[in-house]
C-alpha positions as CSV (number, residue, x, y, z in Angstrom):
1,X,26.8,2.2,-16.9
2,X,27.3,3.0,-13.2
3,X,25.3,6.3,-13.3
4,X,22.1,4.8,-14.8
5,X,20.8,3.3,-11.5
6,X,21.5,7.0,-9.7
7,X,18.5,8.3,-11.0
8,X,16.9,5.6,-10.4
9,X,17.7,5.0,-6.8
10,X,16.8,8.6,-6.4
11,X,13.5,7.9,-8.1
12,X,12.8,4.7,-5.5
13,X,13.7,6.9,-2.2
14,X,12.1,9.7,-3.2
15,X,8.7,7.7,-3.4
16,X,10.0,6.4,0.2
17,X,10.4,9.1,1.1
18,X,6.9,10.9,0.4
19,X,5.4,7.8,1.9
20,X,7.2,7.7,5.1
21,X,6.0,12.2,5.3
22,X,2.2,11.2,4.4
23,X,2.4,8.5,7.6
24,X,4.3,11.3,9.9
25,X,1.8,13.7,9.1
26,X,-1.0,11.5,10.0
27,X,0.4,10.3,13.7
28,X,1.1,14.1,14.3
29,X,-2.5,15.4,13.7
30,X,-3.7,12.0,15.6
31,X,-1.7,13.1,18.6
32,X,-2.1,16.4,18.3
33,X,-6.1,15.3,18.1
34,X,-5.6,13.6,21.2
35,X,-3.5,16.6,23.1
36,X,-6.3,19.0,22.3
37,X,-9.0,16.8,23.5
38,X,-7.5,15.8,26.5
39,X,-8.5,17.4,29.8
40,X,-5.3,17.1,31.9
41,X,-2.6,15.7,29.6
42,X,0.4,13.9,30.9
43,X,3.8,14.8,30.3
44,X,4.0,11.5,28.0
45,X,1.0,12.7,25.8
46,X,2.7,16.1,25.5
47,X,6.3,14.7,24.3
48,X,4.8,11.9,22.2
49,X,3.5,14.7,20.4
50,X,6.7,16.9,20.0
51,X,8.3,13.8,18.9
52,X,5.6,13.4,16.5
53,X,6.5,17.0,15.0
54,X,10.0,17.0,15.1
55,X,9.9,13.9,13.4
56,X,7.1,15.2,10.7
57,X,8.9,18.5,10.3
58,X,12.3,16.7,10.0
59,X,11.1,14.5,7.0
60,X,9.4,18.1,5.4
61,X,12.7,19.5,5.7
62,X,14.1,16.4,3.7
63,X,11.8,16.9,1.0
64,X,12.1,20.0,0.5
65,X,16.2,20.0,0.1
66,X,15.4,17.3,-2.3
67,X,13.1,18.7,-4.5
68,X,10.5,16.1,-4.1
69,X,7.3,17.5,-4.9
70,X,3.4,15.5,-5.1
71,X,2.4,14.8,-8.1
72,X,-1.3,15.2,-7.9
């Protein structure tokens, strides 16, 4: 009775989860957009865009240790 819901919670964060990598990916290329195009960048510019990565690359590495693949 108890294990019914597993596959569903894992079902529910997985979608989460896809969602979350799709909005990541997004604000990386936007800053990353903005880094390139930008003359003399400031430090800030340059770490919001690391930040952006790691966070992108983080949620990539998530995925992939769960098995989540797009269903397209």
């Amino acid at each position: 009775m108890f294990f019914r819901r597993k596959g569903w919670l894992r079902k529910e964060y997985d979608e989460k989860l896809l969602i979350q990598l799709n909005k990541f990916k997004e604000h990386w290329q936007q800053e990353k957009l903005l880094l390139e195009k930008c003359f003399d960048p400031s430090d800030e510019v340059i770490c919001q865009t690391k930040i952006a990565e790691a966070k992108y690359i983080f949620l990539l590495r998530e995925a992939k240790e769960r098995n989540v693949t797009l269903m397209r």
